[in-house]
PLY file of the C-alpha trace (Angstrom):
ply
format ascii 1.0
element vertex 448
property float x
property float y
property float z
element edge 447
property int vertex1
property int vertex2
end_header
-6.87 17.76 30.77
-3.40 17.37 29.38
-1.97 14.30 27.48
-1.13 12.05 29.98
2.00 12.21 31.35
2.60 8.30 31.32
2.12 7.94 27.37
4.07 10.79 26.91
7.00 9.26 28.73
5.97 5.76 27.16
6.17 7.29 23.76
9.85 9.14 24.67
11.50 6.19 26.01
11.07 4.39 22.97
13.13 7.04 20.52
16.44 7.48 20.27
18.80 10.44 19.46
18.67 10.62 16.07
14.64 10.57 16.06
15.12 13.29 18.77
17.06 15.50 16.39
14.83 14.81 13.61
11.52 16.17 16.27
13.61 18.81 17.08
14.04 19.95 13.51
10.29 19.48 12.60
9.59 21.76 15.55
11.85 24.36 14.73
8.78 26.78 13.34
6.57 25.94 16.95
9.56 26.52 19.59
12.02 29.01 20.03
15.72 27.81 19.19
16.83 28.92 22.91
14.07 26.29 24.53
14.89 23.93 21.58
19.14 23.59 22.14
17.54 22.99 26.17
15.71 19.89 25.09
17.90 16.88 26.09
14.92 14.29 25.67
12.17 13.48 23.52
10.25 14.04 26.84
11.63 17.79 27.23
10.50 18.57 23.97
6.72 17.58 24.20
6.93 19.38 27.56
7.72 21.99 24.92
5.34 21.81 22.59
2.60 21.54 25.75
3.82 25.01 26.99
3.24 26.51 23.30
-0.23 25.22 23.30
0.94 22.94 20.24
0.05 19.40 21.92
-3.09 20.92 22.85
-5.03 19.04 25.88
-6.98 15.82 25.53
-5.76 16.26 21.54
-2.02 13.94 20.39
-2.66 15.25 16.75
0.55 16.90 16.37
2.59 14.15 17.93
0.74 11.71 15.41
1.73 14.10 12.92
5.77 14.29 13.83
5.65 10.13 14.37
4.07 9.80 11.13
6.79 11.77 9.44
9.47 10.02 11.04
8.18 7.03 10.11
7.34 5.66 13.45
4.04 3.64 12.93
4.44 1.54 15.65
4.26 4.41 18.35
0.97 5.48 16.34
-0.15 2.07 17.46
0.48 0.92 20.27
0.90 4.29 22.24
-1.75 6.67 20.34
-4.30 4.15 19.34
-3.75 5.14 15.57
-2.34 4.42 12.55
-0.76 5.11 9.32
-4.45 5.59 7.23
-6.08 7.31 10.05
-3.09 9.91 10.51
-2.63 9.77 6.39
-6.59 10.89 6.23
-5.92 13.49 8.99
-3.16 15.36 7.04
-5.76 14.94 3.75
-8.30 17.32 5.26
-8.27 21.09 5.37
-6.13 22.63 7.93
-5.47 18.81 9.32
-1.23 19.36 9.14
0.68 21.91 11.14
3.65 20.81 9.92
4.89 24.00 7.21
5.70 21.97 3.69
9.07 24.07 3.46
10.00 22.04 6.80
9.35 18.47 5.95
11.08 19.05 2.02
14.42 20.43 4.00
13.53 16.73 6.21
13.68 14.85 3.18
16.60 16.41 2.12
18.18 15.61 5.30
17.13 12.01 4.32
18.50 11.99 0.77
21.56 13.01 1.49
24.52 10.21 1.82
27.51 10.45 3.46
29.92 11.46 0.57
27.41 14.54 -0.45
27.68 15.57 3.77
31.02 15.82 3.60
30.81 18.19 -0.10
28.33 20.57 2.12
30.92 20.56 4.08
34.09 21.74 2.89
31.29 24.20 0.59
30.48 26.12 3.82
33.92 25.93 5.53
33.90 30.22 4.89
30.02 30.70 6.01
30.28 28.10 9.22
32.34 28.15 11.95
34.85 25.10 12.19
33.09 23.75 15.73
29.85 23.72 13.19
31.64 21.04 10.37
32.76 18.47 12.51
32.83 14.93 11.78
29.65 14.63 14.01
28.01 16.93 12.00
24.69 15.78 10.56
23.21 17.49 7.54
20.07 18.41 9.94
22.91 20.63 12.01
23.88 22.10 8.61
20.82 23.11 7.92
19.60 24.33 11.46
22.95 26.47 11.59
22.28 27.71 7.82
18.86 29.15 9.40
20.21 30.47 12.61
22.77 32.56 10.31
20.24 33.66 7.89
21.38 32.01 5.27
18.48 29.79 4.90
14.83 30.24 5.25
11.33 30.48 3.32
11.91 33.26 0.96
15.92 32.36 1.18
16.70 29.47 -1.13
19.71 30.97 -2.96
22.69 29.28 -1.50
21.07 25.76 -0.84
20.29 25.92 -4.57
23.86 26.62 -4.99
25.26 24.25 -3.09
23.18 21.60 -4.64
23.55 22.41 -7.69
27.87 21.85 -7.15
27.33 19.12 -5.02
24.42 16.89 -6.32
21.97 18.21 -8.70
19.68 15.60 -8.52
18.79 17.18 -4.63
18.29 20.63 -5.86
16.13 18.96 -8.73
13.96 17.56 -5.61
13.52 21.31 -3.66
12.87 22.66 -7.27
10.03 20.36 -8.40
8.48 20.96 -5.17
8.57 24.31 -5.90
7.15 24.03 -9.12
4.69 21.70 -7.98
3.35 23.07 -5.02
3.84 27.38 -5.22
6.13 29.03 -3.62
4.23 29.23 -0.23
3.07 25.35 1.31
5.09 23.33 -0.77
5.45 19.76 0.04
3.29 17.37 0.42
3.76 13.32 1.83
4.10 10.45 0.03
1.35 8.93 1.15
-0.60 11.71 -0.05
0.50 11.14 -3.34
-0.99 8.39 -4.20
-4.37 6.81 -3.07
-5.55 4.03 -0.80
-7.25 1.98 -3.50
-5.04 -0.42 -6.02
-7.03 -0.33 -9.02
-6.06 -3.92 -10.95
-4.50 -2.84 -13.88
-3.13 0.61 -13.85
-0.19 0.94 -12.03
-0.44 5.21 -11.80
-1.99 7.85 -13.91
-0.96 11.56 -13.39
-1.76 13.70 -10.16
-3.80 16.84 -10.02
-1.75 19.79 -8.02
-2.71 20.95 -4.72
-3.95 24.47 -4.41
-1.49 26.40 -1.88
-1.76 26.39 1.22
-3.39 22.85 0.95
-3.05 19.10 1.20
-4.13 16.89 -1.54
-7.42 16.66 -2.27
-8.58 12.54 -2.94
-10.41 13.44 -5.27
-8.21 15.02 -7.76
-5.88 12.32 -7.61
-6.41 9.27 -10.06
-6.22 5.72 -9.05
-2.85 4.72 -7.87
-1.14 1.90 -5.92
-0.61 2.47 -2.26
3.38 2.57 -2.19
3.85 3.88 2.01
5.14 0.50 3.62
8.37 0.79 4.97
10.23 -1.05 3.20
8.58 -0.84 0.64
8.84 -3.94 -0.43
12.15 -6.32 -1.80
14.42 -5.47 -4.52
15.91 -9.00 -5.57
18.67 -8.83 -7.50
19.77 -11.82 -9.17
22.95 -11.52 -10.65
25.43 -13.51 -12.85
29.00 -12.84 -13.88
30.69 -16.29 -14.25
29.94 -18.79 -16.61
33.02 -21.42 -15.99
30.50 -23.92 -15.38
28.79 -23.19 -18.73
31.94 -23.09 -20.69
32.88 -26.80 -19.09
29.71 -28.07 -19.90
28.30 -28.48 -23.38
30.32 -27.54 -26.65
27.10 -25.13 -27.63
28.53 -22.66 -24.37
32.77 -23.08 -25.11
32.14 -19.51 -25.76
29.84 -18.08 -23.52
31.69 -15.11 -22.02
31.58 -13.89 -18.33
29.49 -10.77 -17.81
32.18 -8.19 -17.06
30.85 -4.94 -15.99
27.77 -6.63 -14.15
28.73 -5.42 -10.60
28.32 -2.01 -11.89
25.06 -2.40 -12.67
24.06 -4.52 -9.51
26.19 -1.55 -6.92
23.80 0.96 -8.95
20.16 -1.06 -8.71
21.48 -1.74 -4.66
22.14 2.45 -4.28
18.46 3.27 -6.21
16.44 1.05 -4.44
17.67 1.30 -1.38
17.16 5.16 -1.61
13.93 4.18 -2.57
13.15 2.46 0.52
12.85 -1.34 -0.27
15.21 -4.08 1.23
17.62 -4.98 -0.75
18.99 -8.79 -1.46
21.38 -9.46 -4.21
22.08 -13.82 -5.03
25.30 -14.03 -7.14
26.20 -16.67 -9.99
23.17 -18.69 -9.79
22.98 -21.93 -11.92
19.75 -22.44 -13.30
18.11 -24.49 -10.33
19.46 -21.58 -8.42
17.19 -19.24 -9.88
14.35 -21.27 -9.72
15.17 -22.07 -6.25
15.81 -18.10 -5.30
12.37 -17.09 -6.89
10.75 -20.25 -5.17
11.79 -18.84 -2.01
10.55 -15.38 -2.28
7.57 -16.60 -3.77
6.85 -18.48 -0.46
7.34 -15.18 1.50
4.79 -13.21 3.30
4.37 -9.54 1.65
1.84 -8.68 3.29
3.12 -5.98 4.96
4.55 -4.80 1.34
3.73 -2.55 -1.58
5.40 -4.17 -4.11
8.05 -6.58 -5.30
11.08 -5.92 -7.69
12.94 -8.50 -9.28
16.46 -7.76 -11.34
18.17 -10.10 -13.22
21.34 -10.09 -14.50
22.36 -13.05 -16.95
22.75 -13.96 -20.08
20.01 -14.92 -22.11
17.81 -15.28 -25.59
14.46 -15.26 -26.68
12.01 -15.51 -23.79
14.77 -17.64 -21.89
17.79 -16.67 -18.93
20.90 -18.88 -18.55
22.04 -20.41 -15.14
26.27 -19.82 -14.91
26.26 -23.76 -16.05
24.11 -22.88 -19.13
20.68 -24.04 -18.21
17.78 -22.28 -19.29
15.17 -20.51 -17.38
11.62 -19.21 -19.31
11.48 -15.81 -17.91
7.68 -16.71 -18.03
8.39 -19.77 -15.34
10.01 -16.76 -13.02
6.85 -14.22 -13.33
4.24 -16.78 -13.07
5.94 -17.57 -9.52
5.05 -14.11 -8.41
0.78 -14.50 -9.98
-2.15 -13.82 -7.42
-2.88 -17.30 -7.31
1.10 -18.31 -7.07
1.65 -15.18 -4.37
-1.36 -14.32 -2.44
0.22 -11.98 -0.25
1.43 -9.59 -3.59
-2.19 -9.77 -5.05
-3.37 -6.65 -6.31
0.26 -5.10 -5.42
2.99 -4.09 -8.27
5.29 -7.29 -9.53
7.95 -5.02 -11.72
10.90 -7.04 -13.26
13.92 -5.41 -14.83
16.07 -8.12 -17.47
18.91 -7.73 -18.81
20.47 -10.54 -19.96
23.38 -10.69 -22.62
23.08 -12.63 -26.10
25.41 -15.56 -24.90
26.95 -17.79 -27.88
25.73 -15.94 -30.88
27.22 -12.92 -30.31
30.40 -13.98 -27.92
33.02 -12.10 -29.52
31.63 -8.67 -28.91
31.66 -5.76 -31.49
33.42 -2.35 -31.29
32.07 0.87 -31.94
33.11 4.10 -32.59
33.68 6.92 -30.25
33.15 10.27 -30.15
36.70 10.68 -30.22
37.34 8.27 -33.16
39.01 5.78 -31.23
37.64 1.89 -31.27
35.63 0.45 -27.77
36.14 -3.12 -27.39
34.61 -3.04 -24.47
31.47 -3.61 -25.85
29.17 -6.59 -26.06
25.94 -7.55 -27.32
22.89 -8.22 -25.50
19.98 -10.88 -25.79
16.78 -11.23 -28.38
13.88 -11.38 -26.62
10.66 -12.02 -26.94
7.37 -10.45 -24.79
5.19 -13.31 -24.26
6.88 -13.59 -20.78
4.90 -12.51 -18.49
1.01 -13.81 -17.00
-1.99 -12.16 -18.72
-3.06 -10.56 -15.33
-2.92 -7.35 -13.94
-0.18 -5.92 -11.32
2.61 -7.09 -13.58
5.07 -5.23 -15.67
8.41 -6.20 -17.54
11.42 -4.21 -18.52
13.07 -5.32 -21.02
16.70 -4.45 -22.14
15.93 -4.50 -25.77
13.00 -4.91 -28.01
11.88 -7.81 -29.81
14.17 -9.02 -31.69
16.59 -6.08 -31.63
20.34 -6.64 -29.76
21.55 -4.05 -26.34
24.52 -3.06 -25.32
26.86 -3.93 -21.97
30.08 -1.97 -21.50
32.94 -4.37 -19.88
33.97 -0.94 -17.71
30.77 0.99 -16.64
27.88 -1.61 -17.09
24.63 -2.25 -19.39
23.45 0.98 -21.18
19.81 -0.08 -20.27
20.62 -0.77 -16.34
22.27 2.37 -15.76
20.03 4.78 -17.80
17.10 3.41 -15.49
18.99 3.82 -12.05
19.98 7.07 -13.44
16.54 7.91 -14.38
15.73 6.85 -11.05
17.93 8.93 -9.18
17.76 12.10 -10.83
14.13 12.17 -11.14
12.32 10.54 -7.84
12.20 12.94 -5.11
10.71 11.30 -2.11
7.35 12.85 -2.14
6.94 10.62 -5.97
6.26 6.45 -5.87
8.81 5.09 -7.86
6.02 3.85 -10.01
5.02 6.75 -11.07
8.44 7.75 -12.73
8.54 4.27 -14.44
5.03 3.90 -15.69
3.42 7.42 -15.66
3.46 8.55 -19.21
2.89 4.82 -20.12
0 1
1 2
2 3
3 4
4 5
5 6
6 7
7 8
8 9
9 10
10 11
11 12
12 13
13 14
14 15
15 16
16 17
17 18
18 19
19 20
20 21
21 22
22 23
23 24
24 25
25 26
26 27
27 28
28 29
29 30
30 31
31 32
32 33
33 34
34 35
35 36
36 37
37 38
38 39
39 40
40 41
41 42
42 43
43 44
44 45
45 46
46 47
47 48
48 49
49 50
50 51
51 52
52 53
53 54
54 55
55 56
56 57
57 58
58 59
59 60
60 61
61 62
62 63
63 64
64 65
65 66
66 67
67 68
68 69
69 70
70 71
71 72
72 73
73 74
74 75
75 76
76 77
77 78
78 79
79 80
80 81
81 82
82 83
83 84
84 85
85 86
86 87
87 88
88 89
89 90
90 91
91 92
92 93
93 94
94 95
95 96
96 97
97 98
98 99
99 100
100 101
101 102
102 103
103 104
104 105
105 106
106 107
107 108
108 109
109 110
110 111
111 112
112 113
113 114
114 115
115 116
116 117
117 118
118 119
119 120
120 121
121 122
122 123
123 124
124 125
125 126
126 127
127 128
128 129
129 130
130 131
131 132
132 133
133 134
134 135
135 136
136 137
137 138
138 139
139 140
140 141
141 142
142 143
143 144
144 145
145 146
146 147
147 148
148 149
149 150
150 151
151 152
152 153
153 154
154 155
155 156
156 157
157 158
158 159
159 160
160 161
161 162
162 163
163 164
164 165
165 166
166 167
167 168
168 169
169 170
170 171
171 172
172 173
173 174
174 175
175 176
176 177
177 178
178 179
179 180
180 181
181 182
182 183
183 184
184 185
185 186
186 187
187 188
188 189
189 190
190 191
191 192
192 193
193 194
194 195
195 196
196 197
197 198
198 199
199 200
200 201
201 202
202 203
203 204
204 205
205 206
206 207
207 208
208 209
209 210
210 211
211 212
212 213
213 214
214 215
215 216
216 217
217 218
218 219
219 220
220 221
221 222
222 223
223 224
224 225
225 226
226 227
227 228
228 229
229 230
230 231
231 232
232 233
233 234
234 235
235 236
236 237
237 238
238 239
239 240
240 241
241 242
242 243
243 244
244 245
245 246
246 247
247 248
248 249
249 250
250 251
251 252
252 253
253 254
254 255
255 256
256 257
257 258
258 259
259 260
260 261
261 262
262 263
263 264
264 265
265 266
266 267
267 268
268 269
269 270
270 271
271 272
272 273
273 274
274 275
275 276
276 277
277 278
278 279
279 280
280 281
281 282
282 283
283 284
284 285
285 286
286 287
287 288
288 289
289 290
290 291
291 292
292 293
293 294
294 295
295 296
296 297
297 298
298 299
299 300
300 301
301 302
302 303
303 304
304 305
305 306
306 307
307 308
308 309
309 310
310 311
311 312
312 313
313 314
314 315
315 316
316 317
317 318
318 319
319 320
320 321
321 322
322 323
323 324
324 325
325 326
326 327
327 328
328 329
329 330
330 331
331 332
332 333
333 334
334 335
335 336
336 337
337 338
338 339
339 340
340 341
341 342
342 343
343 344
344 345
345 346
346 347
347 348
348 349
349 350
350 351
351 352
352 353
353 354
354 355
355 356
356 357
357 358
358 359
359 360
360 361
361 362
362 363
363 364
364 365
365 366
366 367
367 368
368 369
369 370
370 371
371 372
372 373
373 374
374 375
375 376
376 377
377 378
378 379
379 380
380 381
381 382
382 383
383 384
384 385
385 386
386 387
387 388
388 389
389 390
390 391
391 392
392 393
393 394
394 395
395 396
396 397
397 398
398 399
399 400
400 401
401 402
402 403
403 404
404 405
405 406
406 407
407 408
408 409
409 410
410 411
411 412
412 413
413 414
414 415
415 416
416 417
417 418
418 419
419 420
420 421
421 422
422 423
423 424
424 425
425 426
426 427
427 428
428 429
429 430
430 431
431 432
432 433
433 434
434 435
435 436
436 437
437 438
438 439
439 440
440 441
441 442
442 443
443 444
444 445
445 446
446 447
């Protein structure tokens, strides 16, 4: 007996046409292109996949698959009668995914690239594609699809993806490569959820993972413990950041010098691009005063995360030892802002990842900035100092971790023009070294 036909059409009425192009992709390797550019629903193509025995009868396991990979849970759920662990512990065992690696990594490409790098690909392949193929429609799955069709892409054919990457945006090349490196040059990627295990061991936020022989998908047992970082989103990025301090400088004579934080928007555009890239929601709180703060982390605190991996909190400010300033100068104990976010504060984030990011700049002490010295010999002005701080800021329980834009005691640096030194090295780290099939996590705190 066939699926049946009703949950079938159940499951295709409830995609739309960019989910459809995304099956259709995934299928390429089990259905001709001919009967693949026929397909006009979701419902044509597991017609499809029936006639080439692929949705095999009485057995959904490759539809679970393609939903899973698309990201659509909810059809595992209430159509299929799965989920995400069941189909995650399906792909685990031998022979359990049908889905060839090389596929899904040229997915996830599709998926990491934005809309400036689509139009770079391109005017790059205006000589190897026909104008009707670069359109304005033109989605970077078509690219690819026409890049196979014309032999110009493929398994053993890397050559001029690699080079078009590599002009374009290294960072996606340096995503195909470590999964070549990674995985051999035969079944090469492999999910994120199989990257990491189900368990959150208190404590550890990721140790390093064992390869995969080829041909295979992770074994459990060769991973160590990790935190389960598959929720989509993945959790909240808050970013709370300050750039005017009128209201400090009009307050007490201790702040008549206390400086807005030119160059802050730089670093709050780059934390929004990261982490949205990395998957979580994104909410950014501007010019707080103190009770502002405490009132923004009050009300995330109060939130249900249940349905999250983790919780990121950036803040922007100035600051000093242990302490952030409101815009009208009123200190906040970093460790009041952490302690919001403890099991016993924040039930629903128990055993999950709190990470905070701070930087916050000196204030008063250091208000007149310093210059520097260029490569070029020329003085930078646009230089300031950055806070003191000291570490006892965060609970003495696990799940927590603080980033810090200086050590103890030591100043950092915030450029008027491009931003804090320490906020853009980590989105940069971020972004040139997380492809998809990595948890963030690991990239912060696996050689840690």
């Amino acid at each position: 007996m066939e699926l049946p036909r009703a949950r079938l059409l159940a499951v295709s009425h409830e995609l739309d046409e960019a989910e459809l192009a995304a099956l259709k992709f995934l299928s390429r390797d089990h259905v001709p292109w001919g009967r693949l550019e026929a397909v006009r629903s979701p419902h044509d193509l597991f017609e499809a996949l029936q006639e080439k025995g692929v949705l095999e009868a009485g057995n959904p396991a490759f539809l679970r698959e393609l939903l899973y990979y698309i990201g659509r849970m909810d059809l595992l759920v209430s159509h299929l009668g799965s989920s995400r662990e069941q189909v995650w512990r399906e792909l685990q065992a031998p022979g359990g995914a049908r889905l060839p690696r090389l596929r899904y990594l040229l997915f996830q490409l599709y998926e990491d690239v934005t809309e400036l790098d689509l139009s770079y690909f391109k005017s790059h392949l205006d000589k190897e594609l026909p104008n009707s193929k670069l359109t304005r429609e033109t989605t970077m799955l078509d690219i690819l699809t026409e890049m196979e069709k014309r032999g110009l892409l493929g398994k053993n054919n890397l050559s001029m993806l690699k080079s078009l990457c590599e002009k374009i945006n290294i960072s996606l090349w340096n995503r195909i490569e470590d999964g070549l490196n990674h995985f051999g040059q035969e079944e090469m990627l492999i999910t994120e959820e199989e990257r990491v295990n189900t368990g959150r061991p208190e404590g550890h936020l990721v140790s390093s993972v064992a390869p995969d022989p080829p041909g295979s998908f992770n074994d459990s047992s060769q991973l160590l413990e990790a935190y389960k970082m598959t929720s989509r989103p993945c959790g909240v990025c808050l970013i709370m950041n300050n750039h005017n301090f009128a209201k400090a400088r009009e307050g007490v004579l201790e702040h008549k010098h206390m400086k807005d934080r030119d160059g802050t928007d730089v670093d709050a555009a780059a934390l929004r691009n990261v982490f949205s890239k990395l998957h979580f929601r994104v909410e950014e709180y501007r010019d707080l005063t103190a009770e502002g703060i405490r009132e923004t982390v009050k009300s995330f605190q109060s939130k249900d995360h249940e349905d999250k991996d983790c919780f990121v909190c950036c803040i922007l400010s100035h600051g000093k030892k242990g302490i952030i300033y409101g815009v009208d100068g009123q200190e906040v104990p970093i460790r009041e802002l952490t302690t919001a976010f403890t099991a016993q504060n924040c039930n629903s984030l128990a055993g999950k990842p709190k990470v905070f990011f701070i930087q916050a700049c000196q204030g008063d002490a250091f208000h007149k900035g310093v210059t520097i010295e260029t490569d070029s010999g020329e003085q930078d002005s646009s230089v300031e100092r950055d806070a003191r701080f000291q570490f006892d800021c965060i609970p003495a329980e696990p799940d927590f971790l603080l980033g810090m834009a200086t050590l103890q005691d030591y100043v950092s640096y915030r450029s008027t023009r491009e931003g804090t030194w320490y906020i853009q090295a980590l989105c940069q780290h971020l972004e040139y070294s997380c492809p998809r099939y990595l948890c963030f996590h690991k990239l912060i705190f696996g050689n840690t």
